[in-house]
C-alpha positions in Angstrom: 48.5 -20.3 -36.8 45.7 -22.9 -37.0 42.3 -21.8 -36.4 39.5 -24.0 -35.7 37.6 -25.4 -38.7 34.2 -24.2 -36.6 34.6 -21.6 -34.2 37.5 -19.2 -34.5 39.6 -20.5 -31.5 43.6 -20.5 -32.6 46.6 -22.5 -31.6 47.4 -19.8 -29.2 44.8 -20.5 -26.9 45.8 -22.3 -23.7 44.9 -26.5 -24.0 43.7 -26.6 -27.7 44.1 -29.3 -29.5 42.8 -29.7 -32.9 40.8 -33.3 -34.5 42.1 -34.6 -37.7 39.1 -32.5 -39.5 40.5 -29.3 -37.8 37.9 -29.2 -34.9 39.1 -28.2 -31.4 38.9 -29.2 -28.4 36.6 -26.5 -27.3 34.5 -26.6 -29.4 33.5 -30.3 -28.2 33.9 -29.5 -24.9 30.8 -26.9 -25.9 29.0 -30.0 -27.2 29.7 -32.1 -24.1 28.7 -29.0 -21.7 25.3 -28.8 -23.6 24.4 -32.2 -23.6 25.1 -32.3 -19.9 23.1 -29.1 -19.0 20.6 -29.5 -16.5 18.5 -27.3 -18.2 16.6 -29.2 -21.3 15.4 -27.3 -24.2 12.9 -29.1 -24.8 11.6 -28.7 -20.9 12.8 -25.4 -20.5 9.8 -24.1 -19.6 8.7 -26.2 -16.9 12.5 -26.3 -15.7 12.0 -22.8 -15.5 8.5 -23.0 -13.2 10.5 -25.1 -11.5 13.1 -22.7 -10.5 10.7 -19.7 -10.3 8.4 -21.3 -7.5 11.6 -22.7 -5.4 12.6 -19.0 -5.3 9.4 -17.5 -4.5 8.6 -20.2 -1.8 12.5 -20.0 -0.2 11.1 -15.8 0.0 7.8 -15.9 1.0 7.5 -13.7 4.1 10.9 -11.2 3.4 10.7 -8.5 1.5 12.9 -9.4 -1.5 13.0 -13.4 -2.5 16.7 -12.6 -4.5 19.4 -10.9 -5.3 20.8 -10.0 -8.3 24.3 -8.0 -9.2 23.9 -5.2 -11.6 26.3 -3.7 -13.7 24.5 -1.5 -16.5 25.7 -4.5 -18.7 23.1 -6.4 -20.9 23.4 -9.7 -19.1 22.5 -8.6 -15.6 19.7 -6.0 -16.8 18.2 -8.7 -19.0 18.4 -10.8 -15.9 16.5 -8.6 -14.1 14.1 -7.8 -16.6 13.1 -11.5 -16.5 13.0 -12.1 -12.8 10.4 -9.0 -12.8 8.4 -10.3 -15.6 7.9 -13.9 -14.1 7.0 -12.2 -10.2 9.8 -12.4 -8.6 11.0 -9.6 -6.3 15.2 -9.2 -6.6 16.9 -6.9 -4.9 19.5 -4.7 -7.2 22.8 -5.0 -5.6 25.3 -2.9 -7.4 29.6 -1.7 -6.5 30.6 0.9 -7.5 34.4 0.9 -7.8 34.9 4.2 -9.8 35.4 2.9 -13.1 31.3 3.5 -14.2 31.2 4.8 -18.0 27.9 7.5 -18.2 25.9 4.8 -20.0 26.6 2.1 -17.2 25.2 4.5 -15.0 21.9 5.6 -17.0 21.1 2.0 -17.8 21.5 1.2 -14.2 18.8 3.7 -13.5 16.7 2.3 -16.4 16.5 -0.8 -14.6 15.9 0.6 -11.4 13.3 3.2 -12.4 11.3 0.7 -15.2 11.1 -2.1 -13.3 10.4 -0.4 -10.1 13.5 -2.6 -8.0 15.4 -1.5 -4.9 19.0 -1.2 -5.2 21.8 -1.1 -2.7 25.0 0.4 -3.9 28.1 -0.5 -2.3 30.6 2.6 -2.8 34.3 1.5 -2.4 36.5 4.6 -1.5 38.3 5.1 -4.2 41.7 5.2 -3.3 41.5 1.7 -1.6 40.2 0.6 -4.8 43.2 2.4 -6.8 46.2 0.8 -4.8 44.0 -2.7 -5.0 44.1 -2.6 -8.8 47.2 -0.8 -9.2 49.4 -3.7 -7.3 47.6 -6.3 -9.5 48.7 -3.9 -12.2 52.0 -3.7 -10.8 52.7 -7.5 -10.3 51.8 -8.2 -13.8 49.6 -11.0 -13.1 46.8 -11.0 -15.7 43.9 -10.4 -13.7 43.4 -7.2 -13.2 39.1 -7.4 -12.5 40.1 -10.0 -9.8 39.3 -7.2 -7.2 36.5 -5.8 -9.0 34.3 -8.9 -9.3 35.7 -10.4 -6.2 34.2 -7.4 -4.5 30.5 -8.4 -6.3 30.4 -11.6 -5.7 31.3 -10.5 -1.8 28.7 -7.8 -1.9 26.0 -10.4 -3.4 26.7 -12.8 -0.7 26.6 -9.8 2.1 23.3 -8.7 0.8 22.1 -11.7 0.8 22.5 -12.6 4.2 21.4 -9.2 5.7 17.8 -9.6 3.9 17.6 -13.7 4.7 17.3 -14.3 0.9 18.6 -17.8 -0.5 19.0 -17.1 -4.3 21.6 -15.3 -5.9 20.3 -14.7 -9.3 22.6 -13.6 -12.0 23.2 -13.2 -15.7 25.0 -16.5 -16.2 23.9 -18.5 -19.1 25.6 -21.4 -21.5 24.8 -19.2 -24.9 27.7 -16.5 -24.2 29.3 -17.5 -20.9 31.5 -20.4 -20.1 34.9 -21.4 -18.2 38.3 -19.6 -19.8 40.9 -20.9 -20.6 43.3 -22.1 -17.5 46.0 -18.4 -17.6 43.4 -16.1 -18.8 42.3 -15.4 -15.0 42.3 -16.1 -11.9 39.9 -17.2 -9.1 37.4 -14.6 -7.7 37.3 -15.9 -4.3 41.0 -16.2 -3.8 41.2 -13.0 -0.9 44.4 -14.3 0.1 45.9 -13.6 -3.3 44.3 -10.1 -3.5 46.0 -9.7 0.2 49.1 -10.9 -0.9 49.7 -9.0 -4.0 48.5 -6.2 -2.2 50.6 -5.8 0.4 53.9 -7.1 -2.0 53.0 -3.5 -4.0 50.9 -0.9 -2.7 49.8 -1.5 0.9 46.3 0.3 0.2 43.2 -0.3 2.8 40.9 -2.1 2.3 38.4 -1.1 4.5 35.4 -0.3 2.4 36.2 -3.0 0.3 33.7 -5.9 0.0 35.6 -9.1 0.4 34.8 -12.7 1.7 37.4 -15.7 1.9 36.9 -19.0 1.1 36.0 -20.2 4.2 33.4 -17.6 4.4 32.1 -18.2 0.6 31.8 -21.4 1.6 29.8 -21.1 5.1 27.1 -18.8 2.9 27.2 -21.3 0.3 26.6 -24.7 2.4 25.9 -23.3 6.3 23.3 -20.8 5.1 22.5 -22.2 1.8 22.8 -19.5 -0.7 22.7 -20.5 -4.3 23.3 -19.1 -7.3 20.4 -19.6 -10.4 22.1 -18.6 -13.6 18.0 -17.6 -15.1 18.9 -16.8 -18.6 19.9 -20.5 -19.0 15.9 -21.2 -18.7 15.3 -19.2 -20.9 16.1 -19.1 -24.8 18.7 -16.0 -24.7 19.3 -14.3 -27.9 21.7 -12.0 -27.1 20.3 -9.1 -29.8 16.8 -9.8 -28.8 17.5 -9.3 -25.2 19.2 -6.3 -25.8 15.9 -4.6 -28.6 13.5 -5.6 -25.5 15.8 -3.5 -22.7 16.0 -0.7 -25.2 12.2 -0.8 -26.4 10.8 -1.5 -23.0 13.3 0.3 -20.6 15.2 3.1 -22.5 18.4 0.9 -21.9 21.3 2.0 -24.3 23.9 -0.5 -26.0 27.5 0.3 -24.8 29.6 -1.7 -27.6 31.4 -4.9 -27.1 31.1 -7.4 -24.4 32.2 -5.7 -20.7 32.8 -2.5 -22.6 30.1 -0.8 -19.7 33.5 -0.5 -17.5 36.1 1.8 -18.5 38.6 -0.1 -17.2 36.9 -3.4 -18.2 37.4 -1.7 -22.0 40.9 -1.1 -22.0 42.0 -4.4 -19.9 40.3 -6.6 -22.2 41.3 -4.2 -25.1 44.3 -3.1 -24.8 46.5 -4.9 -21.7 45.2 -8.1 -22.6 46.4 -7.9 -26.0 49.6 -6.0 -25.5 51.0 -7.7 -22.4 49.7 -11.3 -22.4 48.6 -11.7 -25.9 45.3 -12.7 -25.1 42.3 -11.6 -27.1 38.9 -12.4 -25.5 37.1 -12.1 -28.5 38.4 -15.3 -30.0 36.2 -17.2 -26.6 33.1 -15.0 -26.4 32.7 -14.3 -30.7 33.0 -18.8 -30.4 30.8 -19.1 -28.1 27.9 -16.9 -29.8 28.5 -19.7 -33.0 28.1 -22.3 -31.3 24.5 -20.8 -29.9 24.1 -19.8 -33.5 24.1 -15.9 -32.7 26.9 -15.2 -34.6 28.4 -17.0 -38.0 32.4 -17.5 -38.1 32.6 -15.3 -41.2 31.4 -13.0 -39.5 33.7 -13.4 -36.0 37.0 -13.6 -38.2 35.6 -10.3 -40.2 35.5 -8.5 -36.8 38.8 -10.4 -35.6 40.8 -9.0 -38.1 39.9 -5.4 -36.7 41.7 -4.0 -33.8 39.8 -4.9 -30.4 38.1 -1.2 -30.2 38.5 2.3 -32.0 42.4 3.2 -31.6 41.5 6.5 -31.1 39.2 5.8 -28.5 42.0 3.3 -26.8 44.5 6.0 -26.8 42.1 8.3 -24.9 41.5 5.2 -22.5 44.8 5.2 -21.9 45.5 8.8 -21.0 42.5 8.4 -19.0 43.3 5.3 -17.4 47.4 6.3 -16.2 45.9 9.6 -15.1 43.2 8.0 -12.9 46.0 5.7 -11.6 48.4 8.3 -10.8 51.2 7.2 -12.9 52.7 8.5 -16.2 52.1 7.0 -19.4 56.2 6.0 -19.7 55.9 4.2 -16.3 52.6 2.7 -17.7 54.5 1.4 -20.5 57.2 0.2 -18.7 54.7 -2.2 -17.3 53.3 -3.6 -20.2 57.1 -4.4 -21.3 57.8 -6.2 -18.0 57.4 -9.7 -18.5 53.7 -11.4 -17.4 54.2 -13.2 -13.5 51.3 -16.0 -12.5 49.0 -15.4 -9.5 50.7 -18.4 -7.9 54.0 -16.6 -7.4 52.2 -15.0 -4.8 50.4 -16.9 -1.7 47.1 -18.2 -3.3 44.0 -20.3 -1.1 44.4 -23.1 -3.7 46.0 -25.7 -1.3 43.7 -24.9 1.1 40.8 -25.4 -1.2 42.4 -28.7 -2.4 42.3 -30.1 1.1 38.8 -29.1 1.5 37.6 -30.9 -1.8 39.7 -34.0 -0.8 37.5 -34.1 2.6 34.3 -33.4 1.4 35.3 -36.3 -1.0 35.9 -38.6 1.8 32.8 -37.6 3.8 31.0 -38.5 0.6 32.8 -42.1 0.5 32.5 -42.5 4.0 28.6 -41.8 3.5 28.6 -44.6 0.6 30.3 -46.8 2.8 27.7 -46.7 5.7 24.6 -46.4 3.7 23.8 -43.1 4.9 
């Protein structure tokens, strides 16, 4: 299969193409996002003032001038770390949906406790969570974190607008995060889907569960103005160097691979994804880390060659993971045999968030039109 003469994207990636000197597509569409970034290296600094005295001056007089999600995960500690360190005052907002390895936990607490933060934790009972992710699991679609960070990116937003604050701040940033490729998930916002696939398998409540439709993602994103800053793209982010200054400053532990603070997050991107869609993440995020120069392609096709985590380790996940579900390992299997289904064969939001890009297209023309 061909591999990319750069990164170590393959063939089997969704919409690759490959230039006559073996380059793919992604790879320039990399190139394309980073010359289009808002965010200049070269005036990263004072892009960054920029963004830190918006923030402060949206907060001044409430208690907290931003939120930001926390997972135990280097990318949302580091973005904390860096929101205390330049003076603003986030508040931790973190869900708890069972699945918390011991290290996600501590690190959480390392955060909270070194940088002296508030948090909130949302607890989602855990057999609503369990019948949520088990009829994703059972429909064979291939996201199975759809309810976990739909339920973050609801509990942000909640948060949010309880304590008036404006900015969401997360761990977003162009050096290891970027769009998938279109199969490899599906759309955190889409609650309809979540309903839908829900109530085709498992009928489980979902009344603890954090959850905000489009329409209502949309009223806190444009009626009450709530943005999302992605900080570590103002800064330079060095993936190992943010994760030396968590562990010398805050006692914060490494956990392994990328998302491995989750143990379900570990064996879905581990073990499902591989064995039932074919899909190894790696390939994106070890690409990605070239491109910012973190990581050399000898060294991502060194690690590629290796399974995605310790197969002893993945077969304990397993045991774990069927036993948690309430289902036996055979009927597990069984699953993983039955052959992958799209979200779409269930009722999605996507028409209806069609029709609401088309409109706000035409309010824009109509605005052109009139000189307004």
């Amino acid at each position: 299969m061909q591999v990319c003469s750069s990164c170590v994207i393959d063939a089997a990636v969704p919409t690759t193409v490959f230039d006559a000197d073996g380059r793919c597509s992604w790879c320039r569409f990399f190139d394309e996002r980073a010359r289009r970034s808002p965010v200049d290296p070269a005036r990263r600094d004072a892009e960054l003032a920029r963004v830190l005295a918006t923030i402060k001056e949206a907060g001044r007089g409430h208690r907290y001038d931003c939120v930001i999600g926390i997972s135990g995960g280097v990318d949302s500690s580091y973005a904390a770390l860096v929101a205390k360190r330049h003076g603003l005052r986030p508040l931790l907002v973190h869900v708890d949906n069972g699945w918390n390895t011991e290290l996600a936990v501590g690190n959480i607490e390392a955060i909270v406790r070194g940088l002296e933060l508030d948090l909130v934790t949302e607890v989602i009972d855990w057999e609503e969570f369990r019948g949520l992710q088990l009829s994703l699991l059972r429909a064979g679609v291939v996201d199975l974190e759809l309810v976990s960070d739909h339920a973050i990116v609801a509990a942000m937003y909640h948060a949010a607008r309880r304590h008036r604050v404006r900015f969401i701040v997360t761990g977003d940033n162009e050096a290891t995060e970027a769009t998938l490729p279109r199969g490899w998930n599906h759309r955190k916002t889409d609650l309809r889907n979540i309903r839908a696939i829900n109530r085709a398998h498992e009928r489980a409540s979902m009344k603890t569960f954090p959850r905000l439709s489009t329409i209502g993602m949309l009223a806190h994103k444009h009626l009450l103005r709530i943005e999302y800053v992605g900080l570590l793209s103002y800064v330079e982010y060095v993936k190992e160097r943010a994760i030396h200054e968590l562990e010398t400053e805050l006692g914060w532990r490494r956990y392994g691979k990328k998302h491995f603070e989750s143990v379900i997050t570990r064996f879905y991107q581990g073990y499902i994804l591989p064995t039932k869609f074919a899909i190894d993440k790696r390939k994106f995020h070890y690409s990605l880390l070239i491109h910012s120069g973190q990581m050399t392609r000898d060294e991502a096709l060194a690690d590629l060659a290796t399974p995605p985590y310790e197969p002893r380790q993945q077969l304990e996940d397993k045991v774990y993971v069927c036993k948690k579900f309430g289902v036996s390992v055979e009927e597990f299997d069984r699953m993983m045999a039955e052959p992958p289904r799209s979200h779409s064969e269930y009722p999605t939001d996507e028409a209806l968030l069609e029709r609401l890009f088309r409109l706000n297209r035409g309010v824009r023309r109509v605005r052109r039109l009139i000189g307004r």
